[in-house]
N, C-alpha and C positions, 0 to 999 in steps of 0.2 A: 504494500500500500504506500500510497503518498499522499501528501496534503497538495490543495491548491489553494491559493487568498485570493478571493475576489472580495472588493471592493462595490457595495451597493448601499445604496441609500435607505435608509434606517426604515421607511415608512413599507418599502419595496417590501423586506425582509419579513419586518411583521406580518403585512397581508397575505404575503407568500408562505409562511410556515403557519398562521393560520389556519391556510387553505389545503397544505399538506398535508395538516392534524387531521383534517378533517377526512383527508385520501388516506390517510394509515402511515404517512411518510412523511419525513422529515427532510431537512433540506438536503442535507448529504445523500440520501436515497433517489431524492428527485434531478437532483444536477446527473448522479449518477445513469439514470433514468435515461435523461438528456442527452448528455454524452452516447450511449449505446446506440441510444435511436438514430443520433449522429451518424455513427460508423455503418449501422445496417445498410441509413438509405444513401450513403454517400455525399451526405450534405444535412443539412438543418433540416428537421424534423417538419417542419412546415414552411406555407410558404410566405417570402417576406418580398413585399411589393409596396411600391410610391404610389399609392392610388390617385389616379389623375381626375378630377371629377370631370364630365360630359361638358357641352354647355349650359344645356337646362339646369343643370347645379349648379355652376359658376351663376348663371341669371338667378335661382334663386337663392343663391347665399348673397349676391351683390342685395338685393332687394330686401332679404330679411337684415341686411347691414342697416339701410337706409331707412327702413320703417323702428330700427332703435335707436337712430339719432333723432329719428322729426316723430316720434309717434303720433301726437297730436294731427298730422295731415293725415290717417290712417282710420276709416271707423273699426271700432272694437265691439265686441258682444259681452255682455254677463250674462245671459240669456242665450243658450245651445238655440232655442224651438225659434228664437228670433234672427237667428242665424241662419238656419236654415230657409224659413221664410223669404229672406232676401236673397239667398244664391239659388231658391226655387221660377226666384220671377223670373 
């Protein structure tokens, strides 16, 4: 056996061995885990992508930017049945 030190942030660690208590495993078991899965598939366990959003994202994250700087130009609902009403007509 050998050790390894990895360096993570304190909040990471707690959620993470939390969540492993919870798996039956601890962190040592889960890295280890990790690693194997590593060597099986020839690469990282899963997969890690920069997800590009569409344009229809881009448009509506541009728009839900701009209706929380100006809300007030924007009508709002407390009322679900009267929301509806108006995207019915």
């Amino acid at each position: 056996m050998t050790t390894i030190n990895v360096r993570v942030d304190e909040k990471l660690k707690v959620d993470a061995s939390e969540l492993f208590d919870e798996l039956g495993l601890n962190i040592s078991t889960a890295i280890n885990i990790f690693l194997r899965q590593s060597l099986i598939r020839g690469g990282l366990p899963f997969e890690v992508v920069k997800e590009i959003p569409n344009e229809t994202t881009l448009a509506a994250m541009k728009e839900a930017e701009e209706m929380m700087k100006n809300p007030s130009a924007y009508k709002g609902y407390t009322d679900v049945n009267a929301m509806f009403e108006d995207l019915l007509k």
